[in-house]
CHARMM-style PDB file with segment names, atoms N, HN, CA, C and O in Angstrom:
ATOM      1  N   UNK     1       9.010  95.708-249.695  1.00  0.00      PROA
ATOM      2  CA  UNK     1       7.856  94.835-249.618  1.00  0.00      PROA
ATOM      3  C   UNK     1       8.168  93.584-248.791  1.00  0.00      PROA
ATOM      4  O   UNK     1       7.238  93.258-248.052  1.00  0.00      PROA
ATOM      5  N   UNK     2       9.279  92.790-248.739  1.00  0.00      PROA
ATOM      6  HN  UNK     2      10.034  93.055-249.339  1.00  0.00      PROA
ATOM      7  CA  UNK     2       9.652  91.363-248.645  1.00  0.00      PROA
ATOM      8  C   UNK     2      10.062  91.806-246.453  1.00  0.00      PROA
ATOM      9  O   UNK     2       9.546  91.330-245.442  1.00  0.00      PROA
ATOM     10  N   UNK     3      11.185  92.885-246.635  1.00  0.00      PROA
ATOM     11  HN  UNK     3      11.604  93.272-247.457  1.00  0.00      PROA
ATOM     12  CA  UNK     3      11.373  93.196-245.237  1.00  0.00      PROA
ATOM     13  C   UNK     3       9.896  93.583-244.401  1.00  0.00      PROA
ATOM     14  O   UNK     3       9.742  93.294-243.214  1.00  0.00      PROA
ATOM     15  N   UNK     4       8.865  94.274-245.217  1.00  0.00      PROA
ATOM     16  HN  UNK     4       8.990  94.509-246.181  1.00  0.00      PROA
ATOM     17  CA  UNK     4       7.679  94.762-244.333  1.00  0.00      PROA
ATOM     18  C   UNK     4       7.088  93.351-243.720  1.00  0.00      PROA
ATOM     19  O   UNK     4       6.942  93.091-242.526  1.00  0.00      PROA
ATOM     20  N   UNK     5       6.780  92.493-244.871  1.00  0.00      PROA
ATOM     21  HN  UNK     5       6.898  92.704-245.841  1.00  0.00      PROA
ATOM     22  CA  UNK     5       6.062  90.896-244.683  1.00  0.00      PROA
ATOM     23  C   UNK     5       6.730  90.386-243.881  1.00  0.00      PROA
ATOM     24  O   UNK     5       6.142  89.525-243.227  1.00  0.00      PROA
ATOM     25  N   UNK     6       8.346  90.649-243.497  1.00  0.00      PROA
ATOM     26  HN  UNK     6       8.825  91.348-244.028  1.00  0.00      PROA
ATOM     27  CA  UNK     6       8.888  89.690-242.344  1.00  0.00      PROA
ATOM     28  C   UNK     6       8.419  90.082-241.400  1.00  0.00      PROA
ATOM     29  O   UNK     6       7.744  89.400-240.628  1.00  0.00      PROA
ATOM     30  N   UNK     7       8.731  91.474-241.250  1.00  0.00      PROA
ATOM     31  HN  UNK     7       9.279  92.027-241.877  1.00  0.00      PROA
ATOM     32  CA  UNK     7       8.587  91.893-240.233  1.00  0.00      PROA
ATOM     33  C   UNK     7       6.791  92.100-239.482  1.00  0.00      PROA
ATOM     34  O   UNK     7       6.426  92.082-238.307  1.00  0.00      PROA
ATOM     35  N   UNK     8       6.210  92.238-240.442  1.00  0.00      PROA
ATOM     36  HN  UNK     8       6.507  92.253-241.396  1.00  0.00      PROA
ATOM     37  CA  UNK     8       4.428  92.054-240.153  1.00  0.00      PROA
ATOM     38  C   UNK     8       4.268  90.012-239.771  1.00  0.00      PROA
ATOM     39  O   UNK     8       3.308  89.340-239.395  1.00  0.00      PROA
ATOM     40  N   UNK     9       5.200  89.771-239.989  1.00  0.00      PROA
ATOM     41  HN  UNK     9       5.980  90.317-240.295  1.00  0.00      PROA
ATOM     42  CA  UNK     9       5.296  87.503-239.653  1.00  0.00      PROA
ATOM     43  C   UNK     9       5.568  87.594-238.048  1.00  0.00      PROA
ATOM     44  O   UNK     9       4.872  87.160-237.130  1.00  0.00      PROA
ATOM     45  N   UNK    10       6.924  88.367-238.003  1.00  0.00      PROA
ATOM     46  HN  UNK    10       7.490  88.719-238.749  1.00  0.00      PROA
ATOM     47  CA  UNK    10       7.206  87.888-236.550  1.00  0.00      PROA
ATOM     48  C   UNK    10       6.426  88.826-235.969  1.00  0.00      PROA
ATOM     49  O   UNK    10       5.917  88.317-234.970  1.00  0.00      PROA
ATOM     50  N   UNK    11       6.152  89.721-236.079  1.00  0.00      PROA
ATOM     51  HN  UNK    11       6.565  90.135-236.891  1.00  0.00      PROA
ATOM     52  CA  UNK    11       4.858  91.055-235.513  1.00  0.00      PROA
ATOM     53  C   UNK    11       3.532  89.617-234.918  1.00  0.00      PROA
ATOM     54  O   UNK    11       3.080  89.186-233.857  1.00  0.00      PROA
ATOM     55  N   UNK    12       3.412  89.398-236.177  1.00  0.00      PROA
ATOM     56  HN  UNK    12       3.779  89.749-237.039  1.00  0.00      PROA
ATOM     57  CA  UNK    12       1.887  88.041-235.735  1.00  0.00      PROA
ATOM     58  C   UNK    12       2.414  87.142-235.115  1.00  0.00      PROA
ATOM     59  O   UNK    12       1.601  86.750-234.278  1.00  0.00      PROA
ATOM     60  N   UNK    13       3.719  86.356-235.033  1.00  0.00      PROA
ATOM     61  HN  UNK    13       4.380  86.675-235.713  1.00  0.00      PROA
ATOM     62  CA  UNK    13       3.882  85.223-234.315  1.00  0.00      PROA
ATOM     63  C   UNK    13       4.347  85.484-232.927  1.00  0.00      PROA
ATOM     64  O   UNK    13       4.358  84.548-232.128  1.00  0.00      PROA
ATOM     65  N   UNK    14       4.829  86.969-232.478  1.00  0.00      PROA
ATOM     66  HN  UNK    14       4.820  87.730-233.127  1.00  0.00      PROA
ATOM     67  CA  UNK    14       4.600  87.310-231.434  1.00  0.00      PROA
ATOM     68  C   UNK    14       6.651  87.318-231.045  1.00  0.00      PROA
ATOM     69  O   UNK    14       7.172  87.031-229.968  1.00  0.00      PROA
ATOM     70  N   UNK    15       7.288  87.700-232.204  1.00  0.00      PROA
ATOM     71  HN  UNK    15       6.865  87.934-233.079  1.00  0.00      PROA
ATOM     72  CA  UNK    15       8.650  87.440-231.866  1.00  0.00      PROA
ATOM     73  C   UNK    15       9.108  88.791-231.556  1.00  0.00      PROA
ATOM     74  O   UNK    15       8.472  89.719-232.054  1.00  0.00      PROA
ATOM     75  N   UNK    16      10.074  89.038-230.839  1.00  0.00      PROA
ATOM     76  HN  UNK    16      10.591  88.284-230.434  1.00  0.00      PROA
ATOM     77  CA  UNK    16      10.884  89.655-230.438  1.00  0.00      PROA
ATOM     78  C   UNK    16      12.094  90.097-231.460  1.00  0.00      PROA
ATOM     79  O   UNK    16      12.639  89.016-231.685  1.00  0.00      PROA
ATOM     80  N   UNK    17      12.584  90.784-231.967  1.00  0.00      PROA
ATOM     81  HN  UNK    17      12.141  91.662-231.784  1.00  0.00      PROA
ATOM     82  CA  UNK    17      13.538  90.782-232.794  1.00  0.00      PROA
ATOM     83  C   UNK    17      14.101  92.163-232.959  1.00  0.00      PROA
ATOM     84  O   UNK    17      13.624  93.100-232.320  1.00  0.00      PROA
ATOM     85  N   UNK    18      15.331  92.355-233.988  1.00  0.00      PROA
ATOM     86  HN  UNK    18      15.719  91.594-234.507  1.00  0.00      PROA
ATOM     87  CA  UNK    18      15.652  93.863-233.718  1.00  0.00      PROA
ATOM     88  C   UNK    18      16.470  93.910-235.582  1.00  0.00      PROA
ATOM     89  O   UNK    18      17.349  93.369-236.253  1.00  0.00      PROA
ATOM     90  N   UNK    19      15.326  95.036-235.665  1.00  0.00      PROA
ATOM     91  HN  UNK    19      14.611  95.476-235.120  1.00  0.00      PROA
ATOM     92  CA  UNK    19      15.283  95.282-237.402  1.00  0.00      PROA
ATOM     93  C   UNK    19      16.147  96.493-237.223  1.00  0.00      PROA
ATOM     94  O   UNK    19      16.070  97.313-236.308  1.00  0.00      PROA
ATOM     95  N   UNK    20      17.112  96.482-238.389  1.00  0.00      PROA
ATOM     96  HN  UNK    20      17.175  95.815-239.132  1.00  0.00      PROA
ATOM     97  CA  UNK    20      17.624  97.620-238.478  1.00  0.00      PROA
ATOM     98  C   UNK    20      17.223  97.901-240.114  1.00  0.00      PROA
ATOM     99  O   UNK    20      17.027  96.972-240.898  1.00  0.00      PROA
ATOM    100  N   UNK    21      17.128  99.425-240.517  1.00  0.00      PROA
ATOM    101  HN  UNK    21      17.287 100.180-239.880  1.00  0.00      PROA
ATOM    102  CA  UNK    21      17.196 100.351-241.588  1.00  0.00      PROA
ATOM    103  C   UNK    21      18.127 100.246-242.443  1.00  0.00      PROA
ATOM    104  O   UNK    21      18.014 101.202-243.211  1.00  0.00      PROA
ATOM    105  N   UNK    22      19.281  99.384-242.826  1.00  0.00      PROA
ATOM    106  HN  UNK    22      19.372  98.608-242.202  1.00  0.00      PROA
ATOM    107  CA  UNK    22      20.629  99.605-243.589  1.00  0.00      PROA
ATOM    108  C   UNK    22      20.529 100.803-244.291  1.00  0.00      PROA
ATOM    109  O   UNK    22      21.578 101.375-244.586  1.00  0.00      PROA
ATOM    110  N   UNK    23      19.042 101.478-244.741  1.00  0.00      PROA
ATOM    111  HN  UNK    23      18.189 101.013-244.502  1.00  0.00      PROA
ATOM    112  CA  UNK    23      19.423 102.437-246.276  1.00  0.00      PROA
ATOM    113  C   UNK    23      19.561 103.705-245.166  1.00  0.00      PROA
ATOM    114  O   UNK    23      20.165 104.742-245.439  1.00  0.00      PROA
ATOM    115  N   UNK    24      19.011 103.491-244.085  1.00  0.00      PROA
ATOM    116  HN  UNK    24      18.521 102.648-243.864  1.00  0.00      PROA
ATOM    117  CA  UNK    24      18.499 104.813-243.677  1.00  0.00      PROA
ATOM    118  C   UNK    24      19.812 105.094-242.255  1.00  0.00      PROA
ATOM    119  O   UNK    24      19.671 105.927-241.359  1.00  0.00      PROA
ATOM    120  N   UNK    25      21.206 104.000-242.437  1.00  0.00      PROA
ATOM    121  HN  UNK    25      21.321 103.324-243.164  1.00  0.00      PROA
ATOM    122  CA  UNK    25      22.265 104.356-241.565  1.00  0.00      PROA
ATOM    123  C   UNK    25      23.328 105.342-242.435  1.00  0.00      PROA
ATOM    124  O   UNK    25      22.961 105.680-243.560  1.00  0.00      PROA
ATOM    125  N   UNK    26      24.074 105.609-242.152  1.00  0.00      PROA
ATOM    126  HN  UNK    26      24.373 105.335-241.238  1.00  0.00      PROA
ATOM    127  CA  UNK    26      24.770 106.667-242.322  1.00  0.00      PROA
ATOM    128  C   UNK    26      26.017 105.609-243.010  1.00  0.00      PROA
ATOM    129  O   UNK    26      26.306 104.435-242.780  1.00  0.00      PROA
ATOM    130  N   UNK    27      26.611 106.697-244.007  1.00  0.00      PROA
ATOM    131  HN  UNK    27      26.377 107.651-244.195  1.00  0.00      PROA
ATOM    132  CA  UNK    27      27.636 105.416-244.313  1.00  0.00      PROA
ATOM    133  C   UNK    27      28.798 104.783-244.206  1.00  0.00      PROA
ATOM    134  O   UNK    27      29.438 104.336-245.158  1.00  0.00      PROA
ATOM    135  N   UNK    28      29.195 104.708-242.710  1.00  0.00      PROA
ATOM    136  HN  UNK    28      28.675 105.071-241.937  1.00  0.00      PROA
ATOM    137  CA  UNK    28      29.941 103.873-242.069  1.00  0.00      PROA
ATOM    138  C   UNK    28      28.982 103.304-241.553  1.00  0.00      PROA
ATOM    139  O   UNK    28      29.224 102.148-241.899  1.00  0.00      PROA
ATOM    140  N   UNK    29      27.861 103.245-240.851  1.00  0.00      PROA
ATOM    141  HN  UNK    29      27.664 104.184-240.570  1.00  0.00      PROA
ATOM    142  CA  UNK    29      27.122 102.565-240.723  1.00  0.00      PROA
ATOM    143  C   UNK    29      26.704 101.444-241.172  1.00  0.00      PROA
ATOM    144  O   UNK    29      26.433 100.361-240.654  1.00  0.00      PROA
ATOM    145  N   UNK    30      26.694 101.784-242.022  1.00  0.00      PROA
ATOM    146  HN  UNK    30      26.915 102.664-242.443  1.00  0.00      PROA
ATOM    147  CA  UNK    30      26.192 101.159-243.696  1.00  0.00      PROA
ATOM    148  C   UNK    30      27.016 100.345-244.208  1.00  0.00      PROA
ATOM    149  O   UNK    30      26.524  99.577-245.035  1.00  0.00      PROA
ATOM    150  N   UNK    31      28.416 100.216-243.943  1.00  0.00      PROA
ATOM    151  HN  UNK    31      28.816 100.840-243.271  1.00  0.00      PROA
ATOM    152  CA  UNK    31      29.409  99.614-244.478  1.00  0.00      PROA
ATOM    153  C   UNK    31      29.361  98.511-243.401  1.00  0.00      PROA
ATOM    154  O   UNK    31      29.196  97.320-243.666  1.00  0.00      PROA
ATOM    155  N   UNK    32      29.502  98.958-242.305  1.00  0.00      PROA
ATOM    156  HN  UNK    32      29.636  99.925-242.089  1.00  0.00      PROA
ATOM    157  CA  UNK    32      29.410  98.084-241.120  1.00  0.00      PROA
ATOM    158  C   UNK    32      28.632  97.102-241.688  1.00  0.00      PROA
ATOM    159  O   UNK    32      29.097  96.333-242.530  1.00  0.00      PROA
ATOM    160  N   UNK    33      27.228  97.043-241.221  1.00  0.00      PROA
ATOM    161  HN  UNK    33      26.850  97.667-240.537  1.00  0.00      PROA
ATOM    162  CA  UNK    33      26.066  96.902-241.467  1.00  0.00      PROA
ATOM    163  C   UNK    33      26.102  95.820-242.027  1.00  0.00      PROA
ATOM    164  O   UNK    33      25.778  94.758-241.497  1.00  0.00      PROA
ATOM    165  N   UNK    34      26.640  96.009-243.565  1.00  0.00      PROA
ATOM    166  HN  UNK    34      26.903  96.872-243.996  1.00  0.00      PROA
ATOM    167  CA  UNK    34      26.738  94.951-244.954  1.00  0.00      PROA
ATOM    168  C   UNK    34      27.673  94.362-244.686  1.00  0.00      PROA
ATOM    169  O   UNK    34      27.664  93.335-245.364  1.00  0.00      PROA
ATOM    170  N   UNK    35      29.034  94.429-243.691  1.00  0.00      PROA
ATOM    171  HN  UNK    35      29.042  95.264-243.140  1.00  0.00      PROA
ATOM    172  CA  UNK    35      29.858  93.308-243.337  1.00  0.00      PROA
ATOM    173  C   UNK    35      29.416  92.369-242.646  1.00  0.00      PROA
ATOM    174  O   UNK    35      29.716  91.186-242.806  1.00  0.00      PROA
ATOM    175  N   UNK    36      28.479  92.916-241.612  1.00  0.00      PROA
ATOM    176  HN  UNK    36      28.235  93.877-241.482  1.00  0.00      PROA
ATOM    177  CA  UNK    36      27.768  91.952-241.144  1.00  0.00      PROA
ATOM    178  C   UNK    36      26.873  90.749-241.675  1.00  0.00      PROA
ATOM    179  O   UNK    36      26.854  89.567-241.334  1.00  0.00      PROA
ATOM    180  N   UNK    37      26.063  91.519-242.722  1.00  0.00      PROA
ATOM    181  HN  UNK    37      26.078  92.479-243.000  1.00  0.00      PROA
ATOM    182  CA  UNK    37      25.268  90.754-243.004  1.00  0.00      PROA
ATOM    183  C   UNK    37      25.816  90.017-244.460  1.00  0.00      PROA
ATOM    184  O   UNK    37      25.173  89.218-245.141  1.00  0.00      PROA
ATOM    185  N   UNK    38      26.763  90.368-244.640  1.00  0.00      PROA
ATOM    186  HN  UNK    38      27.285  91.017-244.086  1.00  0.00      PROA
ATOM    187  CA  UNK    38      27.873  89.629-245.779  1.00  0.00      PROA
ATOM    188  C   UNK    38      28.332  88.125-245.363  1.00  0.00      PROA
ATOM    189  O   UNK    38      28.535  87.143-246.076  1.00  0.00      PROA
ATOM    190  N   UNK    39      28.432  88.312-243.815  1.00  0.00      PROA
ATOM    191  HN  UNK    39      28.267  89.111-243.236  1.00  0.00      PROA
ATOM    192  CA  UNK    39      28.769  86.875-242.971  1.00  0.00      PROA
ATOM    193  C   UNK    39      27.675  86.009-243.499  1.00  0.00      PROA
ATOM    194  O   UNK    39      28.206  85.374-244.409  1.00  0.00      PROA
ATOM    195  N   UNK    40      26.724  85.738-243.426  1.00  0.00      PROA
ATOM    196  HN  UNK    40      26.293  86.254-242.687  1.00  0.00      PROA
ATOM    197  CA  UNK    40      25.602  85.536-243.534  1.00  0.00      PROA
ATOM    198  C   UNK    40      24.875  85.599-244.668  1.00  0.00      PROA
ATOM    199  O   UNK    40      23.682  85.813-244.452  1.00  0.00      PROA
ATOM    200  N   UNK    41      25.068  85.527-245.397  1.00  0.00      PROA
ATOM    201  HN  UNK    41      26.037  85.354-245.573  1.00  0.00      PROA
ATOM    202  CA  UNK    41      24.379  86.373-247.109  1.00  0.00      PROA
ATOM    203  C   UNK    41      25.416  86.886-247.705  1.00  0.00      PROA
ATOM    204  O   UNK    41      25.640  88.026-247.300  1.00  0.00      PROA
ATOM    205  N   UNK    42      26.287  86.440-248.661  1.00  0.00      PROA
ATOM    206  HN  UNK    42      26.105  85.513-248.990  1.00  0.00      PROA
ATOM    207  CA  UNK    42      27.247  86.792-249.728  1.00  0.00      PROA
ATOM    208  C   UNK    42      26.723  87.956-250.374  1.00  0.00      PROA
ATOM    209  O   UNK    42      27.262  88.986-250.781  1.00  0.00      PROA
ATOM    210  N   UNK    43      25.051  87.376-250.369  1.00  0.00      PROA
ATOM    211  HN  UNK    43      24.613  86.539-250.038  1.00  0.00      PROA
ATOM    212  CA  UNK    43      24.600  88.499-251.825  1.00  0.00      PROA
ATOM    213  C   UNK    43      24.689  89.764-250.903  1.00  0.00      PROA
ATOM    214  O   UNK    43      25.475  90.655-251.226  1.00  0.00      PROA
ATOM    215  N   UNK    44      24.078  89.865-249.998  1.00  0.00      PROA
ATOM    216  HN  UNK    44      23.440  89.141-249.736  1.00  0.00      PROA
ATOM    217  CA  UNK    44      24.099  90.975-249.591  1.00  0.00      PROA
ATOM    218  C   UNK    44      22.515  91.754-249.611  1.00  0.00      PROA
ATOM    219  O   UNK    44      22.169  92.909-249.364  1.00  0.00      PROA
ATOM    220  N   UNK    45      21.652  90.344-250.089  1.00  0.00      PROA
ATOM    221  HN  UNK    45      21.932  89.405-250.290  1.00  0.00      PROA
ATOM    222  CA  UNK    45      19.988  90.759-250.359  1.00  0.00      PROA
ATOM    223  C   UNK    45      19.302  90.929-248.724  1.00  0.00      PROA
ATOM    224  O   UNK    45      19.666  90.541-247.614  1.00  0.00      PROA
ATOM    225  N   UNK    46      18.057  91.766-249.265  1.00  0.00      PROA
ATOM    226  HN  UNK    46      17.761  92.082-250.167  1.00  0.00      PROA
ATOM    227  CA  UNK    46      17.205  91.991-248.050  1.00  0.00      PROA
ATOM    228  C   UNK    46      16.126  91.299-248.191  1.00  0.00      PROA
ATOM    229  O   UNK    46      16.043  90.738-249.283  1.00  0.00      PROA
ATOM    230  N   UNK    47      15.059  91.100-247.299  1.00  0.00      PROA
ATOM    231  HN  UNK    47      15.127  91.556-246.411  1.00  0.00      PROA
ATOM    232  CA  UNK    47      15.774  90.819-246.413  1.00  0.00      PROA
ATOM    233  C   UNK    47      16.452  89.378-245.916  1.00  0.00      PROA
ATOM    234  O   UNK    47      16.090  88.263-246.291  1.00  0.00      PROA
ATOM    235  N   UNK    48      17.618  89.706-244.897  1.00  0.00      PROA
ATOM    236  HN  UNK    48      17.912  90.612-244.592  1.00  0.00      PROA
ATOM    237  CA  UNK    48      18.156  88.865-244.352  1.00  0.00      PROA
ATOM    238  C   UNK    48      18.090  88.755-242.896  1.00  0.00      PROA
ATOM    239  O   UNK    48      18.639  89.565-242.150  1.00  0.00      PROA
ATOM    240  N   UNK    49      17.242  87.492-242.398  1.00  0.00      PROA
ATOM    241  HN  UNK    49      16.796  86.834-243.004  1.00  0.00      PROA
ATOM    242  CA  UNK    49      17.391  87.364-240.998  1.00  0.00      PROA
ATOM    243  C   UNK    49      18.331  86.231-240.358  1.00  0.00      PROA
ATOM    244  O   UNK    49      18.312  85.188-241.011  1.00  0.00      PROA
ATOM    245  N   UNK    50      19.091  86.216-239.298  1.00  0.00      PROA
ATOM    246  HN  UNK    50      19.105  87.063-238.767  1.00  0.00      PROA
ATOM    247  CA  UNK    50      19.861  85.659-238.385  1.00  0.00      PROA
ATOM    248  C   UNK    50      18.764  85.488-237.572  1.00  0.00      PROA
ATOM    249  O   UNK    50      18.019  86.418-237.263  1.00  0.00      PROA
ATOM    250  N   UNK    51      18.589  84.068-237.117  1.00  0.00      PROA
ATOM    251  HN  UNK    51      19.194  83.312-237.369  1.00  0.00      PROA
ATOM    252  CA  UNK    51      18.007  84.005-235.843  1.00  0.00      PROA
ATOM    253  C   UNK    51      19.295  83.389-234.526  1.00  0.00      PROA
ATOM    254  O   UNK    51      20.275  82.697-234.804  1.00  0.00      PROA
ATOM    255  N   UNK    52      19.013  83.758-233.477  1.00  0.00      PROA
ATOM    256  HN  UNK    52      18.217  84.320-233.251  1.00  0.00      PROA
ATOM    257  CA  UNK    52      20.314  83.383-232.516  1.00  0.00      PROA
ATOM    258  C   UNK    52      21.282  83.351-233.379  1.00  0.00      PROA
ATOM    259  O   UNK    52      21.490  82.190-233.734  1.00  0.00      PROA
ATOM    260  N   UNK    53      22.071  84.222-233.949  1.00  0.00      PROA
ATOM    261  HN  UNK    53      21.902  85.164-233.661  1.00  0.00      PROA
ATOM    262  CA  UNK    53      23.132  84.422-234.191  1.00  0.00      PROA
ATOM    263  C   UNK    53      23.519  83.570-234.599  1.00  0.00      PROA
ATOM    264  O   UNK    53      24.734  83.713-234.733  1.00  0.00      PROA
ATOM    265  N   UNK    54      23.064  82.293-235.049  1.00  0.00      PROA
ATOM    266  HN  UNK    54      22.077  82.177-234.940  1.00  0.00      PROA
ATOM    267  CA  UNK    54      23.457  81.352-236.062  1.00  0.00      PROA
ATOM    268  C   UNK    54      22.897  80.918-237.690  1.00  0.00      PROA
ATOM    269  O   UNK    54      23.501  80.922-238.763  1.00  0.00      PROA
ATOM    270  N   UNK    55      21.557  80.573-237.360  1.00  0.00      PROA
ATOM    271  HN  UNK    55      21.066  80.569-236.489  1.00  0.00      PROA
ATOM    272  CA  UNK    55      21.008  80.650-238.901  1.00  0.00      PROA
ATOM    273  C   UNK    55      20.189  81.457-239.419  1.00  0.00      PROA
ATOM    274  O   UNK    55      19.152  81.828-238.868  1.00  0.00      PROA
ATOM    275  N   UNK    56      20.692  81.908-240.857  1.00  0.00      PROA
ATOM    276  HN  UNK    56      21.534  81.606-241.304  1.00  0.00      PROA
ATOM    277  CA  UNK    56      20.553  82.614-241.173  1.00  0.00      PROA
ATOM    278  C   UNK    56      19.174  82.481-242.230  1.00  0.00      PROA
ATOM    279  O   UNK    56      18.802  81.335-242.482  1.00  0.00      PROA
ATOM    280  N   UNK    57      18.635  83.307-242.670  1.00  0.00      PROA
ATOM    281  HN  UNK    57      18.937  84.239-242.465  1.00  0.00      PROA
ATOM    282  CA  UNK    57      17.310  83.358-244.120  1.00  0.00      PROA
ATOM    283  C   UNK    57      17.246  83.907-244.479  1.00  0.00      PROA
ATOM    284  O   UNK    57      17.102  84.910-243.781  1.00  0.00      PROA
ATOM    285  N   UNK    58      17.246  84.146-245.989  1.00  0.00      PROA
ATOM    286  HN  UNK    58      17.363  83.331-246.557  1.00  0.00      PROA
ATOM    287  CA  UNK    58      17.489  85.203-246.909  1.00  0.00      PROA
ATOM    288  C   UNK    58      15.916  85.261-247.560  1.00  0.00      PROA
ATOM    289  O   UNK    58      15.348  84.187-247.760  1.00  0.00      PROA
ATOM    290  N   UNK    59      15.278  86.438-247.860  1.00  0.00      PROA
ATOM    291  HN  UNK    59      15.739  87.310-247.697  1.00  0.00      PROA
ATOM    292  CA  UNK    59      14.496  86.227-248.516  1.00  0.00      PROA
ATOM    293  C   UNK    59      13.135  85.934-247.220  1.00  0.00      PROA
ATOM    294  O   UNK    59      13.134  85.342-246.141  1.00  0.00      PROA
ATOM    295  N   UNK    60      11.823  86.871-248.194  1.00  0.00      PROA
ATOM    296  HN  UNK    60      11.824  87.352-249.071  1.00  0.00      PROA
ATOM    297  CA  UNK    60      10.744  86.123-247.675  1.00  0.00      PROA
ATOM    298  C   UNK    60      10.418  84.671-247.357  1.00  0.00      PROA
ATOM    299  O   UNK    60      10.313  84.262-248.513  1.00  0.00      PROA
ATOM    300  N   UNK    61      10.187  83.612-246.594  1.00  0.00      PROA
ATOM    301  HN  UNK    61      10.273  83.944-245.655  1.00  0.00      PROA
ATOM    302  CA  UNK    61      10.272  82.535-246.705  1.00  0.00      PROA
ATOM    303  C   UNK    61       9.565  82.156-245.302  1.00  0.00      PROA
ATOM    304  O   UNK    61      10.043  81.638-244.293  1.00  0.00      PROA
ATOM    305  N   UNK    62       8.052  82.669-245.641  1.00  0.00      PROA
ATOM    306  HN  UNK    62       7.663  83.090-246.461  1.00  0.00      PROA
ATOM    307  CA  UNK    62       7.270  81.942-244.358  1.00  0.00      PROA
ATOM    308  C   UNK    62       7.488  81.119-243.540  1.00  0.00      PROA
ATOM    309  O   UNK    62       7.680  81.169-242.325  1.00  0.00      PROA
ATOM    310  N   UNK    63       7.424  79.775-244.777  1.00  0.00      PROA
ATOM    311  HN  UNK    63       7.268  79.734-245.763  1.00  0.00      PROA
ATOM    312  CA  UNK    63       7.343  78.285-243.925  1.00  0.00      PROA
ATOM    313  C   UNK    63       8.830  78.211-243.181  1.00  0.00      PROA
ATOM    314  O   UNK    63       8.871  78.034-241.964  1.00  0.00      PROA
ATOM    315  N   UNK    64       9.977  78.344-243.914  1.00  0.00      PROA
ATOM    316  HN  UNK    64       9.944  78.487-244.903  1.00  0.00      PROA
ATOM    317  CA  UNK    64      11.368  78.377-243.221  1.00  0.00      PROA
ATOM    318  C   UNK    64      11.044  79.009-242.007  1.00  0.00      PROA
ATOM    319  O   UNK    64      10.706  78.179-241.163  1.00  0.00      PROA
ATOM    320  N   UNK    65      11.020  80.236-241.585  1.00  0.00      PROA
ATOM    321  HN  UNK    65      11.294  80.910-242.272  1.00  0.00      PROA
ATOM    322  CA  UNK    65      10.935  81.212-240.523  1.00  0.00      PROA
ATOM    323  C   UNK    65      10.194  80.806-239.725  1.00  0.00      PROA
ATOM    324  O   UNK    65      10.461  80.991-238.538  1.00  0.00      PROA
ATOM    325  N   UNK    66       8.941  80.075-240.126  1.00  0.00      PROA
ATOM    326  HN  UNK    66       8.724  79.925-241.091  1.00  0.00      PROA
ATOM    327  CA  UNK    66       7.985  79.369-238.736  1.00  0.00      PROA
ATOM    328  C   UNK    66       8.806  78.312-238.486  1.00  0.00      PROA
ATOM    329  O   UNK    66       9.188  78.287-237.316  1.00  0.00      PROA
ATOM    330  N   UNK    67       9.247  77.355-239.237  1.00  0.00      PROA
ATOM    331  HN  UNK    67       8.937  77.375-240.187  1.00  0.00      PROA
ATOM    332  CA  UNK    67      10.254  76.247-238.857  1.00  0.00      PROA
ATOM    333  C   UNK    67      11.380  76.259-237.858  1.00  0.00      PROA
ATOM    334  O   UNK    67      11.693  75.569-236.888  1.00  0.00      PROA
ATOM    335  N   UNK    68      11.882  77.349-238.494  1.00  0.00      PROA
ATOM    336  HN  UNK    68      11.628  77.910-239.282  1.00  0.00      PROA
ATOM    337  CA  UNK    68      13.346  77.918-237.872  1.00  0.00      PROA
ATOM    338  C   UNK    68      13.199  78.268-236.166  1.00  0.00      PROA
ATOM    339  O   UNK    68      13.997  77.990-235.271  1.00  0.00      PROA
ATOM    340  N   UNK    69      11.724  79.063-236.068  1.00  0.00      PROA
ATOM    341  HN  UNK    69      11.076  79.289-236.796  1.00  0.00      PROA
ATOM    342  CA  UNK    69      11.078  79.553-234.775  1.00  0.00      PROA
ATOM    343  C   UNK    69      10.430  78.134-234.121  1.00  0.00      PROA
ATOM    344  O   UNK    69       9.730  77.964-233.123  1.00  0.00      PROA
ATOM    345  N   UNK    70      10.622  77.798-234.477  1.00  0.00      PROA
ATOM    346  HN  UNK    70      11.191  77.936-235.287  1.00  0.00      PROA
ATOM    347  CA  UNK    70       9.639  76.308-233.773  1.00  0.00      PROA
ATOM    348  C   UNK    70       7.676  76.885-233.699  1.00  0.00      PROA
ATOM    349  O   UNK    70       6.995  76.894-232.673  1.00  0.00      PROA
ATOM    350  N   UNK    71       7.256  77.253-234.961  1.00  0.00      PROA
ATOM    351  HN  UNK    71       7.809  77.246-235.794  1.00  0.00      PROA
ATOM    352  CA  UNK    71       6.032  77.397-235.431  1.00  0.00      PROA
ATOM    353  C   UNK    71       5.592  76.218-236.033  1.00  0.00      PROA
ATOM    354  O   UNK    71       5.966  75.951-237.175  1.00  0.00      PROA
ATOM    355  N   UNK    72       4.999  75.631-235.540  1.00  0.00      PROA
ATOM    356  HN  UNK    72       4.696  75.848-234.612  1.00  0.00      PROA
ATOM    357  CA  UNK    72       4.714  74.545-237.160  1.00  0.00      PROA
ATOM    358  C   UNK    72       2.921  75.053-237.408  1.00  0.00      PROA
ATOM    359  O   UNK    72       2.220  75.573-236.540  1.00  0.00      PROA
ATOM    360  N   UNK    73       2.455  74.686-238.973  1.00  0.00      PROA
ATOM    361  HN  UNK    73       3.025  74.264-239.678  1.00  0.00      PROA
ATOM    362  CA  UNK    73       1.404  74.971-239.412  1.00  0.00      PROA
ATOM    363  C   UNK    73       0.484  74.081-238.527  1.00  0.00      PROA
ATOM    364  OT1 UNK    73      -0.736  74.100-238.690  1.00  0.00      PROA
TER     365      UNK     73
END
């Protein structure tokens, strides 16, 4: 539910981005995957976005994500 709403946010704000499947990689994939996003998110919750490879957002979180994008309301 929380990954669809991100991804239907930056869909409307017109962003560019690149979603990956974690459940649906294979599992080295998968291991990969969660090291990555372990950098970034201890918990290891979805979703988790990196924007430019620096900050990170865990969790649905509209207002952050328009912020983060330089959206303001």
């Amino acid at each position: 539910l929380w990954c669809r709403r991100t991804r239907r946010l930056l869909d409307t704000l017109g962003v560019a981005y690149r979603y990956v499947e974690v459940d649906l990689l294979d599992e080295e994939q998968q291991r990969r995957a969660m090291e990555h996003i372990k950098k970034y998110n201890p918990l290891g919750s979805f979703p988790t976005m990196v924007v430019n490879d620096a900050t990170p957002i865990m969790g649905y979180k509209e207002k952050k994500i328009k912020e983060v994008l330089g959206f303001v309301d």
